[in-house]
N, C-alpha and C positions, 0 to 999 in steps of 0.2 A: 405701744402707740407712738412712742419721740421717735421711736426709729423708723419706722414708715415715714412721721412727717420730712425727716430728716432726707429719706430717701427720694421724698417726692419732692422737695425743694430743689435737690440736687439734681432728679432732674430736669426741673424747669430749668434752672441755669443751663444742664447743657445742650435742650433743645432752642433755649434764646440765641446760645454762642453760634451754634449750627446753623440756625434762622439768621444773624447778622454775617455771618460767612459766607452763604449761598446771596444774600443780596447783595454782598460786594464784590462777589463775582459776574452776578447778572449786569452790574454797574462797570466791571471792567470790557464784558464783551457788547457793550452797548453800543449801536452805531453811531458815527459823529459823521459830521459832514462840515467840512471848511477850506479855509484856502493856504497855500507854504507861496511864502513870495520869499523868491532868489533871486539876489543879488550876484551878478558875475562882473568879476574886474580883473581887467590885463588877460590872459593867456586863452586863448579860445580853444585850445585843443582840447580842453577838458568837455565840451562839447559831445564827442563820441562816449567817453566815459558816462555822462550823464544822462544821453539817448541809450545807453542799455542798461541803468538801472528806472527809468523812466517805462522800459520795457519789462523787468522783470517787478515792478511796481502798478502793471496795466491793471490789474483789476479793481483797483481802488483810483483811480487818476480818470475823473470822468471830464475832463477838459483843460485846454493848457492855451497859454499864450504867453508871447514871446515878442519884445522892444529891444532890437537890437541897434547901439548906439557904438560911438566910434569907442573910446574908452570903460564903455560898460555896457552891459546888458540885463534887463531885468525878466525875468521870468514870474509868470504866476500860476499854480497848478489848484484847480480846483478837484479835493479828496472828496472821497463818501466811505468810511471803513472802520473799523475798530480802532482804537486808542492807540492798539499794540502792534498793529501793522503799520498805523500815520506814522508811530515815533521811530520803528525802524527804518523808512523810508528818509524820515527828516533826520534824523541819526546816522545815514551813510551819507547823505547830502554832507550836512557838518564836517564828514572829515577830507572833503575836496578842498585843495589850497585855494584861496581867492575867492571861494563862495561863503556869501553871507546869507543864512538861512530864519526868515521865522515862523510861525503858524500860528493860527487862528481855528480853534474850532468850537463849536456849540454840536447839541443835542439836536436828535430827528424826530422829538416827539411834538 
């Protein structure tokens, strides 16, 4: 009789751990929507570089605008997309010289 209970404890434990696993994955692929303001200073030629990562980033970039001033430029890109796609995105940003990158995002529920 201990050992059945024994058994059957064990496995509540490992269908809790399995239960808290599968939620914090539902929790990683969860939609965000927010906005990456970039900063550009001095060199504009990086400019082409970041219209083709802007491009291979299309599916989550559902609008952009752009204050282009004599010594800096600022950009704003409004996302809608998973956690792990935004940070890649703002992740290749980051390693441009002269760009200063941050973001903002909340939940779509």
């Amino acid at each position: 009789m201990a050992i059945n209970k024994i058994k059957f404890l064990h496995a509540i434990v490992r269908w809790h751990f399995l239960l808290h696993t599968i939620q914090n994955k539902l929790k990683e692929i969860q939609m965000r929507v927010g906005v990456i303001g970039i900063v550009v200073r001095g060199d504009r030629g990086i400019s082409i570089e970041m219209q083709k990562l802007f491009n291979e980033f299309s599916d989550i970039i559902i609008g952009r605008m752009g204050v282009p001033r004599e010594n800096m430029s600022a950009i704003s890109l409004i996302v809608e997309g998973t956690v792990e796609r935004i940070s890649a995105l703002t992740g290749k940003l980051g390693k441009f010289d002269g760009l200063k990158v941050k973001s903002a995002l909340t939940t779509m529920d």
